[in-house]
C-alpha positions as CSV (number, residue, x, y, z in Angstrom):
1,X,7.8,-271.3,67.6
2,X,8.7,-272.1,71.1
3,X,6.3,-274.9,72.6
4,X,3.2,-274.4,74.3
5,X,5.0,-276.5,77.5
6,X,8.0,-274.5,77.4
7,X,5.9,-271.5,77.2
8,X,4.0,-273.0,80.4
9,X,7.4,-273.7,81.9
10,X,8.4,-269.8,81.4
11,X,5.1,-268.4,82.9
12,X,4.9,-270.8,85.7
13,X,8.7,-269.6,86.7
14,X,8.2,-266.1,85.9
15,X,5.2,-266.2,88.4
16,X,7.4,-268.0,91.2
17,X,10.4,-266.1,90.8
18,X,10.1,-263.0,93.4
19,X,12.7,-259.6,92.9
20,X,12.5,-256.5,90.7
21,X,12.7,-257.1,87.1
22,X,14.9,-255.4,84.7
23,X,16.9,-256.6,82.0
24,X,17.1,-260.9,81.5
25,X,19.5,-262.8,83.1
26,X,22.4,-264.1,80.8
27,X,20.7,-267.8,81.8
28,X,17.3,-266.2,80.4
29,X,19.2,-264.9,77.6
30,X,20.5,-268.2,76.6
31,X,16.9,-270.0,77.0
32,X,15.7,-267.3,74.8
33,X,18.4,-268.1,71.9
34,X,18.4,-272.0,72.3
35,X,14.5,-271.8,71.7
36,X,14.4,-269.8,69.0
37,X,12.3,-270.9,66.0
38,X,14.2,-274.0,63.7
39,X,11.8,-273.3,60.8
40,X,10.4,-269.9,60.9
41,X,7.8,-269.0,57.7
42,X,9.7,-268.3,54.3
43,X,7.9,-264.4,54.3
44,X,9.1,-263.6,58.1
45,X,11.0,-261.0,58.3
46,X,11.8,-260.7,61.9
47,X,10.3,-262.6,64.9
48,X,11.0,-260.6,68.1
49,X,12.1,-263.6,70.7
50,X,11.4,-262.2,73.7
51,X,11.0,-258.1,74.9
52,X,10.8,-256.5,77.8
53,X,10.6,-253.0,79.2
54,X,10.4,-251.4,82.0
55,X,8.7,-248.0,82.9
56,X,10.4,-246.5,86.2
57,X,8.0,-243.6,87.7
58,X,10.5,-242.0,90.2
59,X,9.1,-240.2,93.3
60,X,10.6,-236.9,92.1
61,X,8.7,-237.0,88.6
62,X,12.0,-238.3,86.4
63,X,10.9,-241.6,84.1
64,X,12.9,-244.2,82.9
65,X,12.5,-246.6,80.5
66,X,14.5,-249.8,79.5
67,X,14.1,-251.7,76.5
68,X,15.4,-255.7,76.4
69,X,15.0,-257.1,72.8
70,X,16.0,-260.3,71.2
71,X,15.0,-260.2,67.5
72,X,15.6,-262.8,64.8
73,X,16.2,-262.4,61.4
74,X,13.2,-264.3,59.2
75,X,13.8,-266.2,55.5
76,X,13.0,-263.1,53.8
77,X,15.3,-260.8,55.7
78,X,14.4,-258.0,58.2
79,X,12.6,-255.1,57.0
80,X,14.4,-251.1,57.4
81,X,17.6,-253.4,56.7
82,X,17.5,-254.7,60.2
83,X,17.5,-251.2,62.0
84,X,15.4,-250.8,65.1
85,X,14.5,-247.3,66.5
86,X,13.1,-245.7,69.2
87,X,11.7,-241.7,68.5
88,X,11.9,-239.2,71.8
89,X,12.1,-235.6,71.9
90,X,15.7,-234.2,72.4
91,X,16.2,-232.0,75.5
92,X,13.0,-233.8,77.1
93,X,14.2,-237.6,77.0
94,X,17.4,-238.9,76.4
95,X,17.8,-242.4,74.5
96,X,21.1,-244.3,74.3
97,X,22.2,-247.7,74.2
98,X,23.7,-250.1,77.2
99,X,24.4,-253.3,75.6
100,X,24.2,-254.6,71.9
101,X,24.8,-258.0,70.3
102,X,24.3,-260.1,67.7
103,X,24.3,-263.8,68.1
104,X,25.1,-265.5,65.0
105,X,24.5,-269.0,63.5
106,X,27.6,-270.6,64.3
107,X,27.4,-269.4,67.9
108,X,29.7,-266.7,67.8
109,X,28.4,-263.6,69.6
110,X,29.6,-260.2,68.2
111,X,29.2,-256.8,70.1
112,X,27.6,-254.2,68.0
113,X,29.6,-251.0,67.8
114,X,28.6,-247.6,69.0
115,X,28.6,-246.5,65.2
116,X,25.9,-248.6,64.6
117,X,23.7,-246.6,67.1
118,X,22.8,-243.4,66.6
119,X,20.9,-240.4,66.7
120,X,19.1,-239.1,63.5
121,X,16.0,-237.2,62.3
122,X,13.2,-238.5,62.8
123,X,12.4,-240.9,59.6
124,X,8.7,-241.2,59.6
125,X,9.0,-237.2,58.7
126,X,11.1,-238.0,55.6
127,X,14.6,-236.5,55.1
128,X,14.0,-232.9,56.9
129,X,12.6,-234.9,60.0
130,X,10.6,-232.9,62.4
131,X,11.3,-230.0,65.1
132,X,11.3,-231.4,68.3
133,X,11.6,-235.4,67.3
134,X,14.3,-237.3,66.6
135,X,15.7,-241.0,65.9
136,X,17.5,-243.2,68.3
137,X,18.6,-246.3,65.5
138,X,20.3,-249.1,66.1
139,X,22.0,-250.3,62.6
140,X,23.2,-254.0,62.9
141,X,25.5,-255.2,60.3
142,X,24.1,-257.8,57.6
143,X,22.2,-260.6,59.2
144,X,21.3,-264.5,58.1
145,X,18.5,-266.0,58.9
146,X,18.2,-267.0,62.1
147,X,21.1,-264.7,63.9
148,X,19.8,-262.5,66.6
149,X,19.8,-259.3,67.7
150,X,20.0,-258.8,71.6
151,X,19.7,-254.3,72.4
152,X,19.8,-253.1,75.8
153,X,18.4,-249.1,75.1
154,X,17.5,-247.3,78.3
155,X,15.8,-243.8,78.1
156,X,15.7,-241.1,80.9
157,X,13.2,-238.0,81.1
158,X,13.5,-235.0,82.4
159,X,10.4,-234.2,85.2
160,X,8.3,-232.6,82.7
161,X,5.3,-233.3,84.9
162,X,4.6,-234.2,88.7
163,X,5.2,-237.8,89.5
164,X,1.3,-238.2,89.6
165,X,0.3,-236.9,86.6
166,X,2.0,-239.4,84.3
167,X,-0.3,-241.1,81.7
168,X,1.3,-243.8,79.2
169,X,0.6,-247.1,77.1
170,X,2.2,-249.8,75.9
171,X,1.5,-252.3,72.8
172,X,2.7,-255.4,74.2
173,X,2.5,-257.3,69.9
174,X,3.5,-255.3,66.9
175,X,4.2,-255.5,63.0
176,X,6.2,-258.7,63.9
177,X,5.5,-262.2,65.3
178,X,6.2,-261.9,69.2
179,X,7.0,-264.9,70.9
180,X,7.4,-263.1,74.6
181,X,6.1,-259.7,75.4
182,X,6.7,-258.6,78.7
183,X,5.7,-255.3,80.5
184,X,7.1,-253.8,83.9
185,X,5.3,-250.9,85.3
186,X,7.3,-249.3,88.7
187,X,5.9,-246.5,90.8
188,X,6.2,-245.2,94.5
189,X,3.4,-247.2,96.6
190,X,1.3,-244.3,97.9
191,X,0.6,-243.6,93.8
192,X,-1.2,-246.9,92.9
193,X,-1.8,-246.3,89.0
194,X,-5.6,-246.9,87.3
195,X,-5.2,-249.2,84.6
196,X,-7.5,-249.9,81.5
197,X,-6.7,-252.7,78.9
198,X,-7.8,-254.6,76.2
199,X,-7.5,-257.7,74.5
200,X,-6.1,-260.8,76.0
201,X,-4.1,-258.8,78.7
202,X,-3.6,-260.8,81.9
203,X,-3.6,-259.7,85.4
204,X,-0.9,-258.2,86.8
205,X,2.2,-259.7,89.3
206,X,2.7,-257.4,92.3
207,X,5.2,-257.1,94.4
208,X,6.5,-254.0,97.0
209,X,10.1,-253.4,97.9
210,X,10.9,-250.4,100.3
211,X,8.0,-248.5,99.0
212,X,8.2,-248.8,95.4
213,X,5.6,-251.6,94.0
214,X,6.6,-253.2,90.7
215,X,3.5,-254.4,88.6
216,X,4.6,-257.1,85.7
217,X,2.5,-258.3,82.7
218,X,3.5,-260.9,80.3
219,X,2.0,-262.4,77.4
220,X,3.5,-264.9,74.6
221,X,2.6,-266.0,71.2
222,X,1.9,-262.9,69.4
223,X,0.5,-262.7,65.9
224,X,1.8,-260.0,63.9
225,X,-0.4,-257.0,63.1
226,X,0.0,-253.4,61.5
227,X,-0.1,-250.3,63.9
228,X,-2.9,-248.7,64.2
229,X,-3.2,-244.9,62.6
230,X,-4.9,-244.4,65.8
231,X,-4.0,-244.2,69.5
232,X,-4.4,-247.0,72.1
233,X,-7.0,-245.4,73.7
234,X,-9.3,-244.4,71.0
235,X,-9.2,-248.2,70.5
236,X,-10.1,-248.8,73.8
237,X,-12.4,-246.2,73.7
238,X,-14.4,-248.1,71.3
239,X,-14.6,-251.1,73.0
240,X,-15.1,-252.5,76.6
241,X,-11.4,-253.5,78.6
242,X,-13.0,-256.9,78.4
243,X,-13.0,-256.9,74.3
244,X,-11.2,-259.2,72.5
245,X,-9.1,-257.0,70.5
246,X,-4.8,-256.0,70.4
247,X,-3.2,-256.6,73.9
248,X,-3.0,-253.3,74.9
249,X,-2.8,-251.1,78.1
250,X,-2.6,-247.5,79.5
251,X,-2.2,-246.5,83.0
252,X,-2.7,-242.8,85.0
253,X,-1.9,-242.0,88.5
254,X,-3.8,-239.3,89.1
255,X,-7.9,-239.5,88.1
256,X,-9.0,-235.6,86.9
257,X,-9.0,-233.8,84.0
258,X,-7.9,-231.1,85.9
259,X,-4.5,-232.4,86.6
260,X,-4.1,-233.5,82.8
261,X,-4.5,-230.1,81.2
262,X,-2.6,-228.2,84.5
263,X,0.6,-230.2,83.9
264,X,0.7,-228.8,80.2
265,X,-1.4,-225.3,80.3
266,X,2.5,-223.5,81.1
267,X,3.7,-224.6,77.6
268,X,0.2,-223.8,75.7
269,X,-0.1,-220.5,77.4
270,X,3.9,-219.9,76.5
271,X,2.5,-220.8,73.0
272,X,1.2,-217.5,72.4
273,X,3.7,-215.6,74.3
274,X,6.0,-216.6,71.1
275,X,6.7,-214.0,68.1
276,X,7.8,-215.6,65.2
277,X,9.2,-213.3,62.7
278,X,7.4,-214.8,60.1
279,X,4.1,-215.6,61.8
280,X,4.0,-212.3,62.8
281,X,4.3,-210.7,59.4
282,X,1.7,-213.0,58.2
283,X,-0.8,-211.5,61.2
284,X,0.2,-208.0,60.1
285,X,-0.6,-208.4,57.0
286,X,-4.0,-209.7,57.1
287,X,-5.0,-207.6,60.1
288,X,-4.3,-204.5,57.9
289,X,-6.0,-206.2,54.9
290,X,-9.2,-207.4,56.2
291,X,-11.6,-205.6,59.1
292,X,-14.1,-208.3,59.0
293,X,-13.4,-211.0,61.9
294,X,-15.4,-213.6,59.3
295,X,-12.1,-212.4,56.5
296,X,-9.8,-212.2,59.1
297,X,-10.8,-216.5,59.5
298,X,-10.7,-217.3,56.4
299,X,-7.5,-215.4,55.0
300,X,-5.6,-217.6,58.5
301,X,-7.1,-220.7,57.7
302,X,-5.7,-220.3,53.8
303,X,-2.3,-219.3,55.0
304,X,-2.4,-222.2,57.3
305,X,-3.0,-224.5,54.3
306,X,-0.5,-222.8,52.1
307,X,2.2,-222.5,54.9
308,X,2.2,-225.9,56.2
309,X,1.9,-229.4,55.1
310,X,-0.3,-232.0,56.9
311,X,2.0,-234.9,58.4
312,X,1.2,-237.6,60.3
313,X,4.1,-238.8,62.8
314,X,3.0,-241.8,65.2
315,X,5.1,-241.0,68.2
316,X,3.8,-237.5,68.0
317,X,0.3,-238.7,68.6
318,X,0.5,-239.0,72.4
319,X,2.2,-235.8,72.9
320,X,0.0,-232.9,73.9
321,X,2.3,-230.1,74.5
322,X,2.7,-227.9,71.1
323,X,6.3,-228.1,69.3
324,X,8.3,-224.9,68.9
325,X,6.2,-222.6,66.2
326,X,8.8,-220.8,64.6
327,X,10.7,-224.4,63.8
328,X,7.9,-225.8,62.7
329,X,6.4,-223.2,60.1
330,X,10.5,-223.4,59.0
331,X,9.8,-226.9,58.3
332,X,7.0,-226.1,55.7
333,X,4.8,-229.6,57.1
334,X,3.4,-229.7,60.6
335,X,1.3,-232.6,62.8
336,X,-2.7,-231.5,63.2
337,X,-1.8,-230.6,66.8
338,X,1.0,-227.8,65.2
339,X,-1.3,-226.9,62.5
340,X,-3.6,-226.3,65.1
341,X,-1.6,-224.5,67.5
342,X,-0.2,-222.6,64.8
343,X,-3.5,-221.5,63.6
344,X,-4.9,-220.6,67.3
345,X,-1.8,-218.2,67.3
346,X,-3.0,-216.6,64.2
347,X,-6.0,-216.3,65.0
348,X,-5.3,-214.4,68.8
349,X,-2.8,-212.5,67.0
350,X,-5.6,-210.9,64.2
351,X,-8.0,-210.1,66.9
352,X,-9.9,-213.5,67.5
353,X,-10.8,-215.3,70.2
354,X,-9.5,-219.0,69.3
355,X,-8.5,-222.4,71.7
356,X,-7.5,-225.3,70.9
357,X,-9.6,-228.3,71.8
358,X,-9.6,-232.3,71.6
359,X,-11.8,-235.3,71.1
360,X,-11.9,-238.6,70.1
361,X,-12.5,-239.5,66.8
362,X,-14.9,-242.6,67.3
363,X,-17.3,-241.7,70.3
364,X,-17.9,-238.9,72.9
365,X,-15.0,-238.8,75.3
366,X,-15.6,-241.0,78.1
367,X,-15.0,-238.4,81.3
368,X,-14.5,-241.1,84.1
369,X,-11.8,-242.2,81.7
370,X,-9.1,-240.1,82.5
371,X,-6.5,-240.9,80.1
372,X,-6.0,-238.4,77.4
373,X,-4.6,-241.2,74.7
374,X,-8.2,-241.6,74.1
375,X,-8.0,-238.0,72.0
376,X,-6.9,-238.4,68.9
377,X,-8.4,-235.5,67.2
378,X,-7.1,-231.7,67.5
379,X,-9.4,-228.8,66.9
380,X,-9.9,-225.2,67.2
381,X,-12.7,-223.6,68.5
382,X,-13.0,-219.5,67.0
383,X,-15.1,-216.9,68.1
384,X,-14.9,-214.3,65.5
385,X,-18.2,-212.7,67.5
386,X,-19.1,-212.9,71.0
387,X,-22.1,-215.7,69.6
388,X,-20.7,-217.2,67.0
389,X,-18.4,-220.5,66.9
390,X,-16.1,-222.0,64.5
391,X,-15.0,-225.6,65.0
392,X,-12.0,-225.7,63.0
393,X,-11.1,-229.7,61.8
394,X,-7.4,-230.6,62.0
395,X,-7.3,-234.6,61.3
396,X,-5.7,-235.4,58.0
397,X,-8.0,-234.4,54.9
398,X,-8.8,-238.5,53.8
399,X,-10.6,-238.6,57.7
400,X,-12.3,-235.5,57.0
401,X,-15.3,-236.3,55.4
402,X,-16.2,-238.6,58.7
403,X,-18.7,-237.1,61.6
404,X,-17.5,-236.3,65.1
405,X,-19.8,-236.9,68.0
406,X,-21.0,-234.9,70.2
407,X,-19.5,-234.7,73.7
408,X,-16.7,-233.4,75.9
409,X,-13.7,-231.7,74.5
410,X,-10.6,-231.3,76.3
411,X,-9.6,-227.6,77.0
412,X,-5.7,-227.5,76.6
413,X,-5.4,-223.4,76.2
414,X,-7.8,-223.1,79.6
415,X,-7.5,-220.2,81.8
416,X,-6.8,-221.0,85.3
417,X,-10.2,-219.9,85.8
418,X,-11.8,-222.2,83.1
419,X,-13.3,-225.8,83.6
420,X,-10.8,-228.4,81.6
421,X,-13.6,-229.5,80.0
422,X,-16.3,-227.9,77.7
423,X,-19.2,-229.2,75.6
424,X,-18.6,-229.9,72.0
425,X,-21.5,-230.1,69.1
426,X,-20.2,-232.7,67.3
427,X,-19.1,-232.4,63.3
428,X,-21.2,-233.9,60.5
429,X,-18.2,-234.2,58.7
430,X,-16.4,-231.9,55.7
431,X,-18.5,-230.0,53.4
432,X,-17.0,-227.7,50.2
433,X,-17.9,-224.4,51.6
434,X,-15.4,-222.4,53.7
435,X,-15.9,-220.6,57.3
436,X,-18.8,-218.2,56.9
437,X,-22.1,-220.9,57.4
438,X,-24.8,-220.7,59.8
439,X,-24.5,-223.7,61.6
440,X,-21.5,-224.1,64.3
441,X,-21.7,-227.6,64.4
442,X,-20.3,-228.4,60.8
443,X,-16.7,-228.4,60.2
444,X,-15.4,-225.0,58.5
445,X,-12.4,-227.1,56.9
């Protein structure tokens, strides 16, 4: 690995040097290569060098990213044959690739060609992929170890939401040993961000340039370490920013709940607007089958099971809008917010009061917190009668059996008259009867 003085060398220039950052220099790019490991461990697969990215806030709510990677192929050759990826929903972002190289052994540096990068479904889904998500890969052609992979992706989104009402995070370490991890937050100066973090995150480089301030965190000498199954900020919502624990961070612009659930009500609310041929034959029939609200509950909830798959897709964890209904009951195999929303749609449709509702899984949401990464668990609350609730459990069925606590849940279907937030019972946690108990604090699935 690259010496602890050289490492001091970088910081100490990178803390010196003033200017916005985007991609490396070509003299940064050949430090990078010249340092790269001599005798890397025989079970590495890939070490990533050095990364960078940069998150661009715009003042008229557009976002752009830009990804710099230099990977290097390990003893016991790179995992996914080499592939990297980057998953974004079509017609909302757009992914595609500036520059790509490989630097191999003998010094010879090859440009990858735009067949090897791509657009695909969205693998973690399986072969069918998933409505709504897709695959930006990068395929590299065979590797040795200790060649080196240098991709230049940029991605561009569409202003989905108001430039204040942004709210991302970034994983500065990974599943691979990361030598240099650096992160590059831009945003108009009159929008300062709040930023919570945790693990051995350190603080930020500011500058300001004609009224856009550029904040820059970097950290070296990253261990690897599997991704979590949950998000960022149900870590963080475990733990103190000052924690030891993965170097992570999130960051908002705008501090109210209010704002967070506004941005996104338009697309819940079109939710129901929708008529899907077939979800609407599967209302029909059990309206006319069953006059009891308490049937009407159960009969969705078994169609729900029967109709779709539970799957659990990563990047999908930090969306919040609901994907396209009719695609997704297609698909056969939905994410627990689709099996949600999809069963919230059933439920209205049959004659029953239902929203859909999130918490975290670990403890009560933290309000002050604004960041909704810290939800990571998507329910629906029913009222077959005007006193009686239903908290319907959509995490996958091995995290059933584990109790929710009680607290705040975030509203997403809220009226413009509602509050965004509304008190939730907590969950003790599965049991083997269906809807139909007393008590509406225990799951009904």
């Amino acid at each position: 690995m690259r010496s602890a003085a050289l490492w001091s060398l970088i910081v100490l220039l990178w803390t010196l040097i003033p200017g916005p950052a985007v991609a490396y220099e070509p003299d940064e790019v050949r430090a990078i290569l010249l340092n790269r490991p001599l005798d890397p461990p025989s079970d590495a697969r890939r070490i990533v060098l050095a990364s960078r990215r940069v998150i661009d806030v715009q003042s008229k709510g557009e976002l752009r990213t830009l990804d710099h990677l230099l990977w290097m192929a390990g003893r016991a050759g790179p995992d996914d044959e080499g592939r990297s990826r980057w998953s974004y929903r079509p017609g909302i972002e757009h992914v595609h690739i500036l520059e790509g190289w490989i630097h191999r052994n003998d010094g010879v540096r090859e440009a990858i060609p735009a067949d090897e990068a791509r657009t695909g479904p969205c693998a973690a889904a399986g072969p069918d992929g998933y409505p709504g998500m897709a695959d930006f890969v990068v395929s590299p052609r065979p590797l040795a170890s200790g060649e080196v992979v240098e991709l230049l992706v940029e991605g561009t989104a569409v202003a989905l939401h108001r430039v204040g009402h942004y709210a991302g995070e970034h994983q500065f370490g990974g599943a691979d040993s990361t030598i240099e991890s650096e992160l590059v937050l831009r945003y108009p100066t009159d929008l300062p961000p709040i930023v919570w973090w945790s693990g051995a995150v350190p603080q930020e480089r500011r500058s300001v340039l004609e009224g856009v301030t550029e904040a820059r965190w970097l950290l070296g000498h990253l261990p690897p370490g599997s991704r979590t199954a949950r998000t960022v900020g149900s870590i963080l919502a475990d733990a103190p920013p000052d924690t030891v624990g993965p170097p992570v961070l999130l960051y908002a612009f705008q501090n109210d709940w209010e704002r967070v659930v506004a941005t996104r009500r338009r697309m819940w609310l079109g939710l129901f607007r929708s008529t899907p041929d077939t979800l609407v034959s599967a209302a029909s029939a059990i309206a006319s089958s069953e006059p009891e609200p308490e049937r009407r509950l159960a009969r969705v909830i078994e169609r729900i099971d029967k109709d779709l798959a539970e799957i659990d897709l990563p990047a999908a964890r930090l969306w919040f809008e609901p994907g396209e209904l009719g695609r997704v009951h297609a698909r056969g195999a939905a994410v627990s917010r689709d099996r949600a929303a999809a069963t919230a749609w059933l439920l209205r449709r049959v004659g029953i009061r239902a929203d859909v509702v999130s918490v975290p899984s670990r403890r009560p949401l933290i309000e002050e917190m604004v960041f909704p990464q810290q939800l990571d668990v998507w329910l629906v609350l029913a009222r077959p009668a005007p006193s009686v609730a239903r908290w319907l459990d959509f995490r996958p069925e091995r995290e059933r059996s584990r109790p929710l606590p009680m607290g705040s849940g975030v509203l997403w279907t809220a009226g413009l008259d509602e509050p965004p937030l509304i008190p939730f019972p907590g969950l003790e946690g599965e049991r083997p009867a269906r809807p139909g108990g007393d008590d509406p604090g225990r799951p009904d699935r």
